[in-house]
C-alpha positions in Angstrom: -49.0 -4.9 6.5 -50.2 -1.1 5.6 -46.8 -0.3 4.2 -47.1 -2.1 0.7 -50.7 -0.7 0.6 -49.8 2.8 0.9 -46.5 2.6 -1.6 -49.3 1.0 -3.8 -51.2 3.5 -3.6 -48.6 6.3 -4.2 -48.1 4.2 -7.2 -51.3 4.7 -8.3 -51.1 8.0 -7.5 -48.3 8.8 -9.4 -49.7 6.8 -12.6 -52.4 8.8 -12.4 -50.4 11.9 -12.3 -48.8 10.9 -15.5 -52.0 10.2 -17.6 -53.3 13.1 -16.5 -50.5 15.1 -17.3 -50.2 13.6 -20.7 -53.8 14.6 -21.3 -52.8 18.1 -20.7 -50.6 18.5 -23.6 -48.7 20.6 -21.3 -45.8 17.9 -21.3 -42.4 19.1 -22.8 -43.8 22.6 -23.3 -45.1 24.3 -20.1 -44.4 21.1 -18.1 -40.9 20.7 -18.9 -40.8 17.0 -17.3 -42.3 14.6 -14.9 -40.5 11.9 -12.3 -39.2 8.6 -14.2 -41.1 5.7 -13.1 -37.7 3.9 -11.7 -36.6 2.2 -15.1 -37.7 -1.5 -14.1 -37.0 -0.6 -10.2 -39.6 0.1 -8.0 -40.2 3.4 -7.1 -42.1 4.4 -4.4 -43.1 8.2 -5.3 -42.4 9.7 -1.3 -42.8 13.2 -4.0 -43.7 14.0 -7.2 -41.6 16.6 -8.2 -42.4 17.8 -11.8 -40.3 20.6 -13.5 -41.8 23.7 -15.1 -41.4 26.9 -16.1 -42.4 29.8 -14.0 -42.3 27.6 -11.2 -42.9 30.1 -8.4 -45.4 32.3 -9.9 -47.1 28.9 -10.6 -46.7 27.7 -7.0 -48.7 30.8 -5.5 -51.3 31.0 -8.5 -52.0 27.2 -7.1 -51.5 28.2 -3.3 -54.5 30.9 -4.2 -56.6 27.7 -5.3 -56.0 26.1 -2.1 -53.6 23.7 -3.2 -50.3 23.3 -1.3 -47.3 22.5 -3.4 -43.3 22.5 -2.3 -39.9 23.4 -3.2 -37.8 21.2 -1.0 -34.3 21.8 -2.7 -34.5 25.3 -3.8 -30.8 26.1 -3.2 -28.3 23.8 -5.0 -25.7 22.1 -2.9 -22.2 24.1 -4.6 -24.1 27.5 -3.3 -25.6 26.4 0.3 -23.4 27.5 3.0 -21.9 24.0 4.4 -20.3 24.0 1.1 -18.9 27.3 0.7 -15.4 26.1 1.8 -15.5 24.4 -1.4 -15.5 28.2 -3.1 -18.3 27.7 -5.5 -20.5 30.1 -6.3 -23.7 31.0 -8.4 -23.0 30.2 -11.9 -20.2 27.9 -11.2 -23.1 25.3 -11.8 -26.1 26.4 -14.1 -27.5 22.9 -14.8 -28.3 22.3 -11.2 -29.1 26.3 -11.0 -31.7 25.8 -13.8 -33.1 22.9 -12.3 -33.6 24.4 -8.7 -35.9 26.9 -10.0 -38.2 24.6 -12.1 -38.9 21.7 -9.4 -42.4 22.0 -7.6 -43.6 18.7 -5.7 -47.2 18.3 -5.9 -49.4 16.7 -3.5 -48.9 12.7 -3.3 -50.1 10.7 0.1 -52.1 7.0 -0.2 -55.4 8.5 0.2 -55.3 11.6 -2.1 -58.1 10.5 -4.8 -58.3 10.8 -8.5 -60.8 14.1 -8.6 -58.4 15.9 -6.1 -55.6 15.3 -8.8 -57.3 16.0 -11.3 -58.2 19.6 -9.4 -54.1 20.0 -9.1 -53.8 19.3 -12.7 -56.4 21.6 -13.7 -55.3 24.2 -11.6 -51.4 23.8 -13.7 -53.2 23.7 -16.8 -55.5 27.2 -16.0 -52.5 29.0 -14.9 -50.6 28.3 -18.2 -53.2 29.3 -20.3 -54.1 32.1 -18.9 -50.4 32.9 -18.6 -49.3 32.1 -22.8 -48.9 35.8 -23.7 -46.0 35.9 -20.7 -44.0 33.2 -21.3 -44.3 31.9 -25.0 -41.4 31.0 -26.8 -39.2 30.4 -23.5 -36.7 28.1 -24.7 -34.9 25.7 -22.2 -31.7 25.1 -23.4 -29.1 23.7 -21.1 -25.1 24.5 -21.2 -25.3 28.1 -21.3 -21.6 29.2 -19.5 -22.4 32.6 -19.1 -21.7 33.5 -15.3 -23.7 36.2 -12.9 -20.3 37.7 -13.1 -21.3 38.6 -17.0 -24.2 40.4 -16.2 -25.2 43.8 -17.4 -24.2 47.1 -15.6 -27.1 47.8 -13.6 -28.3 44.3 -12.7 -28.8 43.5 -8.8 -26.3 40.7 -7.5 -27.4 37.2 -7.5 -28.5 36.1 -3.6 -28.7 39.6 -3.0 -31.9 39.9 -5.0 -32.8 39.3 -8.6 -30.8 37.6 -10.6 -30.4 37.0 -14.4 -31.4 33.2 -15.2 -27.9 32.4 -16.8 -29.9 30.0 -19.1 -33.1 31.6 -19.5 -32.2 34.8 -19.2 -35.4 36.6 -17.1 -35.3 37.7 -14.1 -36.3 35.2 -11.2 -36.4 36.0 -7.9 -33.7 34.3 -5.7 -34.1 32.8 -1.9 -30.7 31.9 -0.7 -30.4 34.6 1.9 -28.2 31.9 3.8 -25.5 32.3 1.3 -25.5 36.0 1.2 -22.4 36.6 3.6 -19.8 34.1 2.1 -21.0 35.1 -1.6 -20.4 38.6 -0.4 -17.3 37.2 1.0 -15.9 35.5 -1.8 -16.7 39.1 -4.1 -14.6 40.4 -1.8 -11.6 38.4 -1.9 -12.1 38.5 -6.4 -12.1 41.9 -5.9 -9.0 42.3 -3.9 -6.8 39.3 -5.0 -6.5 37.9 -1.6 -8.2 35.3 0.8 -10.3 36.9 3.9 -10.0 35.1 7.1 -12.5 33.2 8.9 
C-alpha cells in the first residue's frame, strides 16, 4: 500500500528534477545529461544520476553546502579487479571511462520536497558559474582511441595517480586503488613479453 506512493513520489521527484534542470540552462553544456524517463516504461528513479563535467570538484563544492551526493560506479567494470582475468585495462574502454567520471547521483527519497531540490539545483548552478573561467570550452566528444599507454613522458600512470582523460584530455584524479596491483601486473608482463603467474 506505501510502495506505489513512494515510487510516486520519486516520480515526482524526478520530474521535478528535470524542470528544474531545464530552467537552469545548464542542460547539454555544464550538465551534460539527465536520467531518461523509461521511454513509455515506468521508471521508478531508486537514483538520479545526472552526468557533468567536473564532476568531483562539483561533488565536494556541493558536500561544502551540506548536500550529500554519490558516485556509486566510479570504477568501470573492464578495470575492477574481478575482471582483471579478462586482461583489460584503462583505455581499453574510454566510453565507459568518460562516463565513470561524469555520473553524480543526487538526492531522491519520497519525502525530499520541491525547495530542498531546488537548494541542490542551485547549489549545481552556483558552482558552474562561479567556475566558467576553468572549464569553458570543454568539449565532450566521445571515440577518442588514444590509450594511457600514449601519454606524454612525464605523466603519472593511470590508477597510480593522475591520469590524462583520454577524451578530455585534463587531468582528473583517479580512485581505483583496487586495481593498482594487476594494472601494475599486466605493465609488467607488456614490458617483458611474458605472462606472470598467479
Amino acid at each position: 500500500r506505501y510502495l506505489d506512493r513512494w515510487i510516486n513520489e520519486r516520480i515526482r521527484c524526478a520530474e521535478t528534477y528535470n524542470r528544474l534542470f531545464s530552467e537552469t540552462g545548464l542542460v547539454g553544456e555544464r550538465v551534460i545529461s539527465l536520467p531518461s524517463s523509461g521511454n513509455g516504461k515506468r521508471h521508478i528513479f531508486n537514483y538520479y544520476v545526472i552526468r557533468v563535467q567536473q564532476r568531483d570538484p562539483l561533488k565536494n563544492y556541493l558536500a561544502e553546502l551540506g548536500i550529500e551526493t554519490q558516485v556509486y560506479y566510479p570504477v568501470p567494470l573492464h578495470i575492477q579487479p574481478c575482471f582483471g582475468y579478462l586482461g583489460h585495462r584503462s583505455g581499453d574502454f574510454p566510453n565507459a571511462e568518460l562516463i565513470a567520471s561524469q555520473v553524480l547521483a543526487l538526492p531522491i527519497y519520497p519525502e525530499l520536497t520541491t525547495k530542498h531540490q531546488e537548494t541542490v539545483v542551485q547549489g549545481i548552478a552556483d558552482y558552474f558559474a562561479s567556475n566558467r573561467s576553468l572549464i569553458s570550452d570543454l568539449s565532450v566528444g566521445l571515440g577518442d582511441e588514444r590509450r594511457p599507454d600514449d601519454k606524454k613522458k612525464g605523466q603519472e600512470d593511470p590508477i597510480e595517480g593522475l591520469l590524462i582523460d583520454p577524451v578530455l584530455g585534463f587531468e582528473t584524479q583517479v580512485k581505483a586503488q583496487q586495481g593498482k596491483e594487476s594494472y601494475q601486473k599486466r605493465k609488467l608482463e607488456r614490458r617483458w613479453g611474458k605472462q606472470i603467474p598467479g
